[in-house]
C-alpha positions in Angstrom: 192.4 -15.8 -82.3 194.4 -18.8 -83.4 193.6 -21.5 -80.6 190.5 -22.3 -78.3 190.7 -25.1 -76.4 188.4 -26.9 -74.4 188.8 -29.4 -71.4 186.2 -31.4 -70.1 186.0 -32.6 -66.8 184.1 -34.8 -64.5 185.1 -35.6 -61.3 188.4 -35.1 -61.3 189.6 -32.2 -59.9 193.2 -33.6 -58.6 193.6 -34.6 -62.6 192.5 -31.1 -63.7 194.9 -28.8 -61.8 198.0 -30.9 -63.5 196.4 -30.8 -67.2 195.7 -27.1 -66.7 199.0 -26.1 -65.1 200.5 -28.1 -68.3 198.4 -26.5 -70.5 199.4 -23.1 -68.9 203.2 -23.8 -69.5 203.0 -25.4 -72.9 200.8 -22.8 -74.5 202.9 -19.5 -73.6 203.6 -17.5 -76.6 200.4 -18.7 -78.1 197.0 -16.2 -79.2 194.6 -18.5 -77.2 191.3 -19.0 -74.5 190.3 -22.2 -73.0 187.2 -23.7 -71.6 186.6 -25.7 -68.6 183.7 -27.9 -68.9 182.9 -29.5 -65.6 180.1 -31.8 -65.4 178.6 -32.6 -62.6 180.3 -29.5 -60.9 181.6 -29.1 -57.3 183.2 -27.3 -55.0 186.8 -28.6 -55.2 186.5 -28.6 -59.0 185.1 -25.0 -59.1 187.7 -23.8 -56.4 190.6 -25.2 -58.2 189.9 -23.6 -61.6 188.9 -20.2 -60.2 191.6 -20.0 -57.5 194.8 -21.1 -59.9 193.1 -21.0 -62.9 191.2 -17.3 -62.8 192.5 -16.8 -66.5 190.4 -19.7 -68.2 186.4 -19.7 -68.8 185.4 -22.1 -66.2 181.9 -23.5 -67.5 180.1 -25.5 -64.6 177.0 -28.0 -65.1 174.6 -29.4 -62.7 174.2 -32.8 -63.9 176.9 -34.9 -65.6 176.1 -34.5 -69.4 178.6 -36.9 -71.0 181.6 -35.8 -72.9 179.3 -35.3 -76.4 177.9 -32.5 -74.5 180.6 -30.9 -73.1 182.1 -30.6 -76.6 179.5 -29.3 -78.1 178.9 -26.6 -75.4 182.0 -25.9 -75.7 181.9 -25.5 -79.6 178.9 -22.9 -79.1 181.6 -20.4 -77.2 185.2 -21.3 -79.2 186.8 -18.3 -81.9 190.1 -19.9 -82.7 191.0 -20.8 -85.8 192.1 -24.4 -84.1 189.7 -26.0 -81.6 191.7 -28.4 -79.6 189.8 -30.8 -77.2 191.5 -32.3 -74.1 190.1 -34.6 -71.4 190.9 -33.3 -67.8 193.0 -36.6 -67.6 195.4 -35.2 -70.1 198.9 -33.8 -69.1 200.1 -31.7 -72.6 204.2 -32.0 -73.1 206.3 -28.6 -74.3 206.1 -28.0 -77.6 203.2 -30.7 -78.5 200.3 -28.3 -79.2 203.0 -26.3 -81.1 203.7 -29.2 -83.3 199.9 -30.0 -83.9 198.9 -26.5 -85.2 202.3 -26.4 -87.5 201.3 -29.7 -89.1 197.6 -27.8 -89.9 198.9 -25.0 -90.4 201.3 -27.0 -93.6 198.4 -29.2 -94.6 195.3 -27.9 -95.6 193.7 -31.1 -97.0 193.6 -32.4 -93.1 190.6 -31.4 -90.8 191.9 -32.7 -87.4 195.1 -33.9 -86.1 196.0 -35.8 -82.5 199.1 -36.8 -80.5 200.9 -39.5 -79.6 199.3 -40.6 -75.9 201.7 -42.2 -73.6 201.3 -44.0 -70.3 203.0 -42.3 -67.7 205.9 -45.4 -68.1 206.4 -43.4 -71.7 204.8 -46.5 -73.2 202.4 -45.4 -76.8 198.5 -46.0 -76.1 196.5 -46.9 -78.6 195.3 -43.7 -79.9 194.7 -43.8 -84.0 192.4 -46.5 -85.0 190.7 -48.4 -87.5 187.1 -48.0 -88.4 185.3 -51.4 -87.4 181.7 -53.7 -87.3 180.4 -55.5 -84.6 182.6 -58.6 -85.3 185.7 -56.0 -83.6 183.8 -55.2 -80.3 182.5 -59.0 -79.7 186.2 -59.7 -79.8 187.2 -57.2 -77.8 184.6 -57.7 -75.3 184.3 -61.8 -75.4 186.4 -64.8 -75.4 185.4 -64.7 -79.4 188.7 -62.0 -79.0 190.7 -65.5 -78.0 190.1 -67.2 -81.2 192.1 -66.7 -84.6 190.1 -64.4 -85.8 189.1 -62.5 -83.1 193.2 -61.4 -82.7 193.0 -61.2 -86.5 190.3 -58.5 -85.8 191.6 -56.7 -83.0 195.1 -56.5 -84.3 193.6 -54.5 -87.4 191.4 -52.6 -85.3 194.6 -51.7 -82.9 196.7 -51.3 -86.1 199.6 -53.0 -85.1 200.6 -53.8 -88.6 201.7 -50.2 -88.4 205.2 -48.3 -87.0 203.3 -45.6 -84.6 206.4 -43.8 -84.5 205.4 -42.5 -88.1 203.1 -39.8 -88.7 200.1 -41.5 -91.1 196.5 -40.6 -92.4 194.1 -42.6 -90.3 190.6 -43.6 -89.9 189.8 -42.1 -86.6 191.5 -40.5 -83.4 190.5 -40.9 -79.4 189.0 -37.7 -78.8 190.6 -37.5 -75.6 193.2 -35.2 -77.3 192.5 -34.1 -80.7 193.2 -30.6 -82.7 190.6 -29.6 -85.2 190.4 -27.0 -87.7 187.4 -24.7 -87.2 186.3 -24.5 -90.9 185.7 -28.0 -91.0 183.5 -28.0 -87.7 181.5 -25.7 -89.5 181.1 -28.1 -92.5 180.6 -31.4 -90.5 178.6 -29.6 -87.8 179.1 -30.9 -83.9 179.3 -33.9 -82.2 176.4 -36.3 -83.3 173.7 -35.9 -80.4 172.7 -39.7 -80.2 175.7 -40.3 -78.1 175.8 -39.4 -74.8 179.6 -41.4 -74.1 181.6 -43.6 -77.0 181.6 -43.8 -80.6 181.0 -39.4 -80.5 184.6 -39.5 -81.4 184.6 -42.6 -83.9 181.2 -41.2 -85.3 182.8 -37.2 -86.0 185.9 -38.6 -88.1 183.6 -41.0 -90.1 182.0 -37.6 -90.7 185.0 -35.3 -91.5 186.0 -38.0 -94.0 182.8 -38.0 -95.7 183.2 -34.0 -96.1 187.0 -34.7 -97.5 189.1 -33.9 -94.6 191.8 -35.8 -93.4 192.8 -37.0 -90.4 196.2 -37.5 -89.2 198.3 -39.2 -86.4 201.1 -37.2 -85.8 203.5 -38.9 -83.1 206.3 -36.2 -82.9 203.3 -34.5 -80.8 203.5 -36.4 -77.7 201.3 -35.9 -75.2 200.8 -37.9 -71.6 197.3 -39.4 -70.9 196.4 -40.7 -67.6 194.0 -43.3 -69.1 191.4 -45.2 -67.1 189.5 -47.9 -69.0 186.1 -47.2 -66.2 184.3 -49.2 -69.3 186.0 -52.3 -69.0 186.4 -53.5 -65.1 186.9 -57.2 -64.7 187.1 -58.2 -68.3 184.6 -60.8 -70.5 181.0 -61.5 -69.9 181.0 -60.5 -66.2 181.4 -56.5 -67.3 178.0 -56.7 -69.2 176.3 -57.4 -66.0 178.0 -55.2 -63.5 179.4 -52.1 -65.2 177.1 -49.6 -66.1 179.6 -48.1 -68.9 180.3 -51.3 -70.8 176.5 -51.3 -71.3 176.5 -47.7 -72.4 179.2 -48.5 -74.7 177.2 -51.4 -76.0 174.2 -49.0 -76.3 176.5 -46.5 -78.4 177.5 -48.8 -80.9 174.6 -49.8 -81.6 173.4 -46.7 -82.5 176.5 -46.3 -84.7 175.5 -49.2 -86.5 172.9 -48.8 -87.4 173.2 -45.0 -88.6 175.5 -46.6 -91.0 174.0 -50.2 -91.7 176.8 -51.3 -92.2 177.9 -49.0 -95.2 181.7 -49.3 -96.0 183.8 -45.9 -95.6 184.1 -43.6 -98.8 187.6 -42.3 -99.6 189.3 -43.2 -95.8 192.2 -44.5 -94.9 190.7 -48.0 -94.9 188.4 -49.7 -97.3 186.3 -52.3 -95.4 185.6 -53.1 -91.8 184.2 -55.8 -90.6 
């Protein structure tokens, strides 16, 4: 089999039924399965995948076991030579998963690949990134982000220095939509188990670097992504008292920190973080 994919869902069944009727039309012609991992499962989810959806592997959970889990679950059941991981909030354009297995197909050296992600306006989203320290999330969470530096920070964390209508080796990918090549999985191993939600996705490339792969931005892949930011509500210091994801965003990077203490990245597209 050349391509498993697997969605992951939670709580958003009217989402799901347009990124697997997408997914339906855009992979014809293709030797594939997919997997629908639902967390926190009901009966409209459940109902939409088995009623229009009868062809896919609909994998229901109980409790809502963060997007890490999913993954990995999903990993456990996959055959394809590809693995390519969607959120449910993820509408796939014709042509873009196409693109994305070509480029691995033509490119050994890389281990994963992702798309272009665009707003539903057709503006880009930030999508490939630079690895970072702490100094990057106090500015991105603090008015620290309003001084010189903290846009100095940012900027390289956001790579805007860069035209994202080229296709470029880069430090890490959202894992919201990425394409991975099965071998590699099964050199780097799954998604790192300390993280229930955030920094699973930065935390994977740092490792598929570390084994040798490459990672690659490839914008002629475009693909629509309905993004919503739950982590960051109002913006500044009121979001670390009142949302309950900023603080398990804060809580993941700390455990990314200090897996790495700090260590710089070996042979990556970038050479320092701060």
């Amino acid at each position: 089999m050349n391509l498993s994919v697997i969605v992951t869902n939670y709580k958003t069944p009217e989402l799901l039924k347009l990124c697997l009727g997408s997914l339906k039309e855009c992979l014809a012609g293709l030797d594939y399965e997919v997997f629908v991992m639902d967390a926190q499962s009901s009966e409209d989810t459940e109902f939409i995948a088995r009623e229009f959806f009868s062809e896919f592997s609909f994998v229901p959970f109980k409790k809502n076991i963060g997007f890490r889990a999913l993954v990995n679950e999903g990993l456990k059941m996959v055959k394809g030579k590809y693995v390519l991981i969607l959120n449910s909030d993820i509408i796939v354009k014709e042509k873009a998963v196409h693109k994305l297995i070509e480029y691995l197909d033509g490119h050994q050296e890389a281990g994963m690949v992702g798309p272009q992600l665009l707003n539903l306006d057709n503006s880009t989203q930030e999508s490939c990134l630079r690895f970072f320290g702490p100094l990057t999330i106090l500015a991105r969470r603090t008015i620290f982000g309003r001084t010189v530096l903290g846009k100095k920070l940012v900027a390289r964390f956001q790579m805007r220095d860069y035209d994202h209508q080229q296709s470029k080796e880069v430090d890490w990918l959202l894992g919201s939509s990425i394409l991975v090549r099965s071998s590699a999985i099964e050199k780097v191993g799954p998604m790192d188990n300390r993280f229930f939600m955030y920094f699973e996705d930065v935390d994977w490339c740092r490792r598929f670097w570390q084994a040798g792969f490459k990672i690659v931005y490839l914008p002629q892949a475009k693909i629509y992504h309905y993004h919503l930011r739950v982590s960051k509500k109002t913006g500044g210091i009121k979001d670390l008292f009142i949302n309950k994801y900023t603080w398990i965003h804060i809580v993941s990077a700390i455990k990314y920190f200090l897996k790495y203490k700090g260590s710089l990245m070996p042979d990556s597209a970038s050479s320092k973080y701060v």
